[in-house]
Each structure stands twice: as structure tokens, then as C-alpha cells.
C-alpha positions in Angstrom: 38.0 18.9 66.2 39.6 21.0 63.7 40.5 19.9 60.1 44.3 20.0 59.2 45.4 23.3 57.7 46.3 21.1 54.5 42.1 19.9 54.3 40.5 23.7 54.7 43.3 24.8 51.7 42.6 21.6 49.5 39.0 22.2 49.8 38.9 25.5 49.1 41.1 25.3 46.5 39.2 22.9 44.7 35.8 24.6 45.1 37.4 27.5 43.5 39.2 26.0 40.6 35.5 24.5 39.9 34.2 27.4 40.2 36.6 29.3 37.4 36.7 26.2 35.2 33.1 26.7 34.8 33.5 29.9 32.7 34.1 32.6 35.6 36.9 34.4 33.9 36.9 33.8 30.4 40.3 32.7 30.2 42.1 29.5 29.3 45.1 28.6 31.5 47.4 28.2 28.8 47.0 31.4 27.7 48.7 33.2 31.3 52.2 33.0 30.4 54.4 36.1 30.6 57.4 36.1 28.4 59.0 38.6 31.4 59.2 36.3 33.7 61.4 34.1 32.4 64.3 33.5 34.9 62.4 35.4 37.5 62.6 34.2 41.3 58.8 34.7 41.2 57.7 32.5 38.0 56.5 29.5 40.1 54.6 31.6 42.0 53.0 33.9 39.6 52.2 30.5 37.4 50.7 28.4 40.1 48.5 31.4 40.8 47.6 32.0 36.6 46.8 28.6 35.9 43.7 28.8 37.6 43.2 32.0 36.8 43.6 33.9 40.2 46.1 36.6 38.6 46.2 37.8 35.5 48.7 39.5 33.5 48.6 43.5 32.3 47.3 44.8 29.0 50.3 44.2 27.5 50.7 40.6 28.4 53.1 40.9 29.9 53.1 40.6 34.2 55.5 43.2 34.8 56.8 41.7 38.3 59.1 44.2 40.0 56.3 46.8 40.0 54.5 47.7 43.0 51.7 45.9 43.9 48.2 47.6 44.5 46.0 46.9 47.4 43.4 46.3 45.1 44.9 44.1 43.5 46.4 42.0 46.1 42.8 41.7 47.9 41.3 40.8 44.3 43.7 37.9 43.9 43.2 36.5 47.3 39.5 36.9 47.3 39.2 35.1 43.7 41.2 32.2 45.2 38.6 31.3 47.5 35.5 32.8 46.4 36.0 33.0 42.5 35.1 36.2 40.7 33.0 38.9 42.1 30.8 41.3 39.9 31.6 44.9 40.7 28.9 46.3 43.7 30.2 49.8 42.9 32.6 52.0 41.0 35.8 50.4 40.1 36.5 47.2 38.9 37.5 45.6 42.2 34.5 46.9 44.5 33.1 43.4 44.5 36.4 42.0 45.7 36.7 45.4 48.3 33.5 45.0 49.5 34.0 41.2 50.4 36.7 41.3 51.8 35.6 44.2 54.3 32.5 42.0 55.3 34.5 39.1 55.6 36.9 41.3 58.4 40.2 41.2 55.7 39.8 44.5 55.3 39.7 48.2 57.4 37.0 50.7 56.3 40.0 53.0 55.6 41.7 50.2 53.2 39.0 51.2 50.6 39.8 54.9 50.0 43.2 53.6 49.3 42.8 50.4 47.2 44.3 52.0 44.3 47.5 53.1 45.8 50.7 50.8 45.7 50.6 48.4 49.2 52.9 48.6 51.9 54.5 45.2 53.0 53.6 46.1 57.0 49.6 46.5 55.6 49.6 43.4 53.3 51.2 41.0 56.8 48.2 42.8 58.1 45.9 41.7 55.1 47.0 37.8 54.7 47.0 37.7 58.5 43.2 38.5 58.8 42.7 36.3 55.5 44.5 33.3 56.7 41.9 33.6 59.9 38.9 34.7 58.6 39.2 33.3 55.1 41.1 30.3 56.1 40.5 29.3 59.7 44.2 29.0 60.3 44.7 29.4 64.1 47.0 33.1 64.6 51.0 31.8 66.0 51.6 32.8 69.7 55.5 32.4 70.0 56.8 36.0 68.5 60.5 35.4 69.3 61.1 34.6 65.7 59.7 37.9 64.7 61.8 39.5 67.6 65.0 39.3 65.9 63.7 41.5 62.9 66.0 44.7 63.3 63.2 47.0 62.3 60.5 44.9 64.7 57.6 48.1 64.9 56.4 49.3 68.4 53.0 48.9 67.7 51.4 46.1 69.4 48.8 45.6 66.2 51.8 45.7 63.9 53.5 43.3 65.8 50.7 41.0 66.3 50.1 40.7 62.2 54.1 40.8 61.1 54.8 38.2 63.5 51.9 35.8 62.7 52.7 36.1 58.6 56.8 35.8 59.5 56.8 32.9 62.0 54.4 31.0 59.3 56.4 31.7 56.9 54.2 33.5 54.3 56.1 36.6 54.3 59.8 36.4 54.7 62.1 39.3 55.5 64.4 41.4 53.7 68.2 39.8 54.0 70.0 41.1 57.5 66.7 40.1 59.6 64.7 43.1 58.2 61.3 43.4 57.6 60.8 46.7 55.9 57.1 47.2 56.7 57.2 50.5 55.4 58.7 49.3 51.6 56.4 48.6 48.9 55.5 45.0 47.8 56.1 44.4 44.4 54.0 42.1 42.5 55.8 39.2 42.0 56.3 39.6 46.2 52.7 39.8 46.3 52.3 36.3 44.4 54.8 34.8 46.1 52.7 35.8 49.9 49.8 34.6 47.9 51.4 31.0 47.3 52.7 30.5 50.5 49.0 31.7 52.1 47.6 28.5 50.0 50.1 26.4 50.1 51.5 25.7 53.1 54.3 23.6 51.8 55.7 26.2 50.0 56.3 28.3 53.1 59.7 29.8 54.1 59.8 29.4 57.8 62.5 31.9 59.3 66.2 31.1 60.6 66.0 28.9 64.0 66.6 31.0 67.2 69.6 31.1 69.1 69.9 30.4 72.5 72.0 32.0 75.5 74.7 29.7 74.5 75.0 30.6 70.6 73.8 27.8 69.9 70.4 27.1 67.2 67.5 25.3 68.7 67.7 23.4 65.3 71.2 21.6 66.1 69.6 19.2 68.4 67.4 17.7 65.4 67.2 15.5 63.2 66.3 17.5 60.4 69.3 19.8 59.0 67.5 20.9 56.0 65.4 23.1 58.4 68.1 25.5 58.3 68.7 25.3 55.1 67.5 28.7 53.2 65.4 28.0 50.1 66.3 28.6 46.6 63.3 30.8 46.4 64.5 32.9 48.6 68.0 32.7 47.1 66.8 34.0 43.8 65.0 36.4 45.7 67.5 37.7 47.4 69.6 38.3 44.0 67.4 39.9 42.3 66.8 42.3 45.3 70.2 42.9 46.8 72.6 44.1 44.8 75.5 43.4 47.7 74.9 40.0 47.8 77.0 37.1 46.7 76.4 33.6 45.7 79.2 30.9 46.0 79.9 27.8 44.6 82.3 26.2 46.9 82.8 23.1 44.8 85.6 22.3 42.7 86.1 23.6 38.8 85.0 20.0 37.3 81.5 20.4 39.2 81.2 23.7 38.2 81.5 22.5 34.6 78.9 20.4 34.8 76.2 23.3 35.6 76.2 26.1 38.4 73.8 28.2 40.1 73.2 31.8 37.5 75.1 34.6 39.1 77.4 32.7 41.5 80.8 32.8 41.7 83.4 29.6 42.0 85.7 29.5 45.3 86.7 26.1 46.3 86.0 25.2 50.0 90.3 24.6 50.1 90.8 28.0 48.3 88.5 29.7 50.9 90.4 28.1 53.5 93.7 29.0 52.3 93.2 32.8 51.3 91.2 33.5 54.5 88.0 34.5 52.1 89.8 37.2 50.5 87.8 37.4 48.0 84.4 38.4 49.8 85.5 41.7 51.5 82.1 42.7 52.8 81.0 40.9 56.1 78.3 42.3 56.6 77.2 41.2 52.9 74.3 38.5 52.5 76.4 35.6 51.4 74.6 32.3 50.2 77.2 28.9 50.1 76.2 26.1 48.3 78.5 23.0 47.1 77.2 19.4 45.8 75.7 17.7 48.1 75.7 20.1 51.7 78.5 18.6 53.1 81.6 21.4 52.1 78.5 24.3 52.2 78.3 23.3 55.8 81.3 23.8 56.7 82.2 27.0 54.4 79.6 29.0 56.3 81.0 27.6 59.7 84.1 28.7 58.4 82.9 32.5 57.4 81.2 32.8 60.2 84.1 32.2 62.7 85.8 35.1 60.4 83.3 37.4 61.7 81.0 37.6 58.4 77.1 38.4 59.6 75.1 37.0 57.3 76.3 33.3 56.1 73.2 31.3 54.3 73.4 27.9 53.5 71.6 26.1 50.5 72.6 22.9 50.8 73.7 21.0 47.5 72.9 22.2 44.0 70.3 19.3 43.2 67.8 21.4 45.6 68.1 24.0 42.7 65.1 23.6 40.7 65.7 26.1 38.3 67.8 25.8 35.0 71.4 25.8 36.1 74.2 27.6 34.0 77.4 26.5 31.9 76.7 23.2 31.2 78.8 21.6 28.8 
């Protein structure tokens, strides 16, 4: 019988992590702490994976998030998690981490010419797909109807097979308006962040529940509203990647005093009601509703929706934040 995909991670994890703390990469965990990531959607994510001294930072010490991510270093990080660190076997500094990964079955023969060059997001779903089965022994996802909405879902039947596995898990999640962008570049503190979820299943941002012929989400006959809840990972992801989108606090002005969401703006569920959204012009915009406790965010993205706006997210109330709120007084 198979172990629990939570047994393999916690073992591996912990035969790594003995493995660094026994002098493998020279550095202390204290000392991985970039000063520009404060405030970043990706801290969490870059800091679980520094502590133990998976990723490190750049020369400058600082980590330098919103640059593209190198296949090299992507493999390296995801090799040191579960093998620790590898002496180089050839020229360049990652050729031990390359070469494993190619005997392991992570990687193509053709990944190595290009390990220096900047990683598509289609080729890393391929690269944490074959290391969650190879590395991992985490069993690949047959249902592909999540993946099926993407807009920009690719025709080849390898592609598919790879972007499906990592979206319907819930390791990679897609750009806002059910896009994938395989052909975009990941950006480093994306590359944590697929990293993470790869180890930590918990962590993992499992995509918006399918509708059915009716309209209506497989997800309303549960228990368990939060499952279509977005995260506020993904929330500070998306605002730090779409420029279009817009945040609202939809509880009252003496709530908002007592701390909001950065970057949101205040319309009270009644004043949304009343003006007929007026102020949010764009439907097809990515809009994310959140109010005190879920109950008036619920029913202000009903309500935006039945206007005709496309993309209505719903976070739920602020204590799921876990980030440092804004204007307290």
C-alpha cells in the first residue's frame, strides 16, 4: 500500500534538512533574509524555502523576485530539497543538480543546452510534474476538466498531460481570466511559490470548482464553502501582477478603520447595491470581494456577477489575511 502523499514529503523533507544542517551549504538560516521582499506576495514562499537553505539569495543579498527564473535554477532548488547539495560533475555550477535530475527522468536531454536561459511556465509544469512522480511518487491526476477551462489550454497532448497534472493539484495556478500562459516566463518568486506548493501539499491552490450544465458549481452541494474561496496568496499575487485588477472591501467605514487589506478600495455592500457598482466599470476586470467575516462578500460577488462582471473572486473575511493589514488606528 502506498504511504500518504503527506509521509513521502515529511520524510524527505527531514532527510534533507539533516542533510544541510550538517554543514552542506555553509549557511546559517538566519542569515536568508531579503530586505526586497518585504510586502511581497512571495515572502512565505521564498522563506520557507531559505530557512533550510534550498534557495539562496543573489550576490547582492538581495532575492530580486520579479526576475525571471532560470531553468537552472529552478532544477537546483528542487533537487537540493530532496537530495541536498550536489558537487558540480561538469562545467557550470549547477551540472551536479542537471545531471541528476536528467538521470532521475525530471529532466529532457535538450533541457541542458538551455539551463541558463530564463524558464517558460509551460516547461517548468512539465519539470514539477516529472519531479512530483519521479522525485516524489505522487500518483499523476486523471480528471483534466479543471485544466479544460484554461482559455489558452495547448493542443499538444504532452503539454496537456503536464499543465493539467500541476493545475488540478494545485501547484501551479493560472494567470487571472482562466489563463495559463505557458509560453510567459516564470519569475522567481513564481518559481518559489511552485516549489512550496510541490512540498507542501497544504499550501496548494486548487483551481475554481467546475460548473455544470445547469450553472451551477459542483462545490454548492458541500459542506465546505471555503473550497471556493480564492487564497490570499493568490490575492497578493494577482495584485502585484495585474495592473487591472481591483480589490474591495465591502464592509462598512468603522471596519475599515480598524485595518484593511493594502491596495483595496472601500465600497459598502449597501453602496454597491445602490449605485449598481458604478464604481468598477470594467467587467471583465479580475475583482476580489472581501468583507468581515464572508457573509456580505458572498453575496457582493453574487451580486456582480448577476451584473454581468466575468471574473468575481471571493476571499472570504479579512481574518484569513495573514499578512499585515493597513490603516489601523
Amino acid at each position: 500500500m502506498k504511504r500518504s502523499i503527506f509521509w513521502r514529503r515529511a520524510m524527505c523533507l527531514a532527510a534533507a534538512v539533516c542533510l544541510l544542517a550538517g554543514g552542506l551549504t555553509g549557511y546559517a538560516a538566519e542569515d536568508r533574509t531579503f530586505a526586497d521582499l518585504d510586502g511581497h506576495w512571495a515572502r512565505d514562499a521564498v522563506q520557507t524555502l531559505a530557512a533550510p537553505g534550498y534557495v539562496m539569495g543573489m550576490p547582492d543579498g538581495l532575492f530580486h523576485p520579479n526576475e525571471t527564473m532560470r531553468l537552472e535554477q529552478f532544477v537546483t532548488i528542487i533537487i537540493r530539497s530532496r537530495y541536498g547539495e550536489q558537487a558540480p560533475t561538469g562545467a557550470g555550477w549547477a551540472s551536479g543538480y542537471l545531471d541528476l535530475a536528467l538521470r532521475q527522468g525530471v529532466l529532457e536531454t535538450a533541457d541542458i543546452g538551455n539551463a541558463g536561459y530564463p524558464l517558460k511556465r509551460g516547461d517548468a509544469a512539465r519539470i514539477a510534474d516529472m519531479s512530483l512522480l519521479y522525485l516524489y511518487e505522487e500518483e499523476a491526476e486523471n480528471d483534466v476538466s479543471p485544466a479544460e477551462r484554461l482559455t489558452d489550454f495547448p493542443d499538444c497532448h504532452t503539454c496537456r498531460v503536464h499543465i493539467s497534472d500541476v493545475y488540478t493539484k494545485g501547484v501551479m495556478a493560472g494567470r487571472p481570466g482562466f489563463i495559463f500562459d505557458s509560453e510567459g516566463m516564470l519569475t522567481r518568486a513564481e518559481g518559489c511559490a511552485v516549489i512550496t506548493r510541490m512540498l507542501y501539499p497544504e499550501r496548494r491552490i486548487l483551481p475554481p470548482p467546475a460548473e455544470d450544465e445547469d450553472g451551477k458549481n459542483e462545490a454548492d452541494d458541500t459542506d465546505d464553502a471555503a473550497d471556493a474561496l480564492i487564497t490570499p496568496e493568490l490575492v497578493r499575487e494577482i495584485q502585484e501582477t495585474d495592473e487591472a485588477a481591483v480589490v474591495v472591501d465591502v464592509r462598512n467605514q468603522n471596519e475599515r478603520d480598524k485595518g484593511y487589506i493594502p491596495g483595496s478600495i472601500l465600497i459598502p455592500l449597501a453602496v454597491l447595491k445602490e449605485t449598481g457598482a458604478a464604481q468598477l466599470p470594467d467587467k471583465e476586470a479580475v475583482i476580489v470581494v472581501y468583507c468581515q467575516s464572508g457573509g456580505r462578500s458572498a453575496q457582493a460577488k453574487e451580486f456582480l456577477e448577476g451584473l454581468g462582471y466575468l471574473r468575481v473572486y471571493d476571499m472570504g473575511g479579512i481574518g484569513r489575511w495573514p499578512y499585515a493589514l493597513e490603516g489601523v488606528q
